[in-house]
N, C-alpha and C positions, 0 to 999 in steps of 0.2 A: 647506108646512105649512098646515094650513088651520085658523078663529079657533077649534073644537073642541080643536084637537090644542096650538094655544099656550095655550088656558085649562087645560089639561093641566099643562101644561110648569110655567105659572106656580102650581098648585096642589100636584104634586109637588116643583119645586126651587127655590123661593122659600126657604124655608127654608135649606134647605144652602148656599146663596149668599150669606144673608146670614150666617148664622156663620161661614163661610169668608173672608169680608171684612170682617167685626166683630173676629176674631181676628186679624188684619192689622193692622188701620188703630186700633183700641178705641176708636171713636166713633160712638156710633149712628146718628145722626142722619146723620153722612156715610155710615156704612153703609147705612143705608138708602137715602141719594140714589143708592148706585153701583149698587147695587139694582136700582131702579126705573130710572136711564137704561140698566143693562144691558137691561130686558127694554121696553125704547124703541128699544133701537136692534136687539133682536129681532124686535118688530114689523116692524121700517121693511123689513126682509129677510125676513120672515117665507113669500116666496110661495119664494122657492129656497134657504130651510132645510128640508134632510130631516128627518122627525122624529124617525128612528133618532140623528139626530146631533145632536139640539139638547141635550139635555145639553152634550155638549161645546163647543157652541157658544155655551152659555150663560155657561159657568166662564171660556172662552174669553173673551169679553167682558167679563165680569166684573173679570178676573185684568185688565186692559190699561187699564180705566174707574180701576180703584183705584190701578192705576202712574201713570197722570194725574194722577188727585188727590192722591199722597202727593207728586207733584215739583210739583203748584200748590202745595201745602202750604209743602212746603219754601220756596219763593222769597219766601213772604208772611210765611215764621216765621224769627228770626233768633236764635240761638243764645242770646245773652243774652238776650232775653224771656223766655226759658223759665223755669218757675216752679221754683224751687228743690228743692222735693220729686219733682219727676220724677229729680234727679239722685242722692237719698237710698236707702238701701235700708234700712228700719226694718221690717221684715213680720214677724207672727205669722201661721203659717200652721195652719188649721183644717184641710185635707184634703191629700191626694195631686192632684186637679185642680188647683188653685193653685199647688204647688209646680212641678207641669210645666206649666204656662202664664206662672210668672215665667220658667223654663230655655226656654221658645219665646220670648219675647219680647227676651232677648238675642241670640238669633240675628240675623243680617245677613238682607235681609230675600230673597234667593232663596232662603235657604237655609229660612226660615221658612214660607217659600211652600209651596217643595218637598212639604216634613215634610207640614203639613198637609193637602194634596191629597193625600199620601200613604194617610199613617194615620188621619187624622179622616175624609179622605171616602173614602179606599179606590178611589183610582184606580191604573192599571198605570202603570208609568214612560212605556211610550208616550205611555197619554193623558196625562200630565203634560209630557211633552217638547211635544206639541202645543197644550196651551194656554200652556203659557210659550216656546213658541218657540225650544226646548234640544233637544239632542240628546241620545238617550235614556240615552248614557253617561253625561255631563255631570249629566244628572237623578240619575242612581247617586250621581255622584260628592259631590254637592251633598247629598243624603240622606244620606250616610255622613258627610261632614263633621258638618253637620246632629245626628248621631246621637251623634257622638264629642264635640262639644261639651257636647251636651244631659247626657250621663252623668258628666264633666268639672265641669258645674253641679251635677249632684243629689248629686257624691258629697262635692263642697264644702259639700254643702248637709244633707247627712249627719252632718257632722263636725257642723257647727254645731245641729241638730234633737238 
């Protein structure tokens, strides 16, 4: 890839990388670090990525920077710390976007992964088995999961609306 074709990269999928791991992790700031050392550690590799392939190479990194930082996270964060109101559920909801981004945010988080590289970015199961490292059934299977929960949530969430 040559520095034309990565200022490419970074001006087309900057964007979808960070909401893709914004809606993951819901902290910008750290979204944005994962961000930025995704397309650092793009660079470093930058002469033997093809650039048919660096999208996926990018989500790829992306997806494995943010699994990093949610297991630093974890080991520095300890269950009591945590602030009371993360554990409440008190929501008035204005839209339909909100309602299915609280029903994604209960998901377990392969399965939230999945979903989203799913349906927000509209990748094929392939490429999603590739950047997470799943076999493409397993990606099925985790999506369906994923799906069955998510409707589970909205129709509880029905009763209660």
């Amino acid at each position: 890839m040559t520095t034309v074709e990565y200022n490419q990269c970074v001006d087309e999928f900057s964007d979808n990388v960070f909401r893709f791991i914004l809606k993951n992790i819901k902290d910008e700031d750290k979204a944005k670090d994962v961000v930025q050392e995704s397309y650092v550690k793009m660079w470093d590799k930058a002469r033997s990525i093809d650039f048919e392939k660096a999208k996926s190479y990018l989500f790829t990194t992306a997806y494995h920077t943010m699994i990093d930082q949610i297991r630093k996270d974890k080991r520095l964060t300890q269950f009591e710390e945590a602030p009371y109101d993360s554990f409440s559920h008190e929501n008035s909801y204005s839209d339909l976007s909100e309602i299915l981004n609280e029903a994604a945010d209960k998901l377990p988080e392969i399965q939230r992964t999945v979903i989203l590289l799913r349906d927000y970015e509209g990748y094929s199961y392939k490429e999603i088995g590739e950047i997470t490292k799943l076999g493409e059934s397993q990606v099925k299977v985790y999506i369906y999961r994923a799906r069955l929960s998510m409707k589970k949530y909205l129709v509880s969430m029905d009763k209660v609306i």
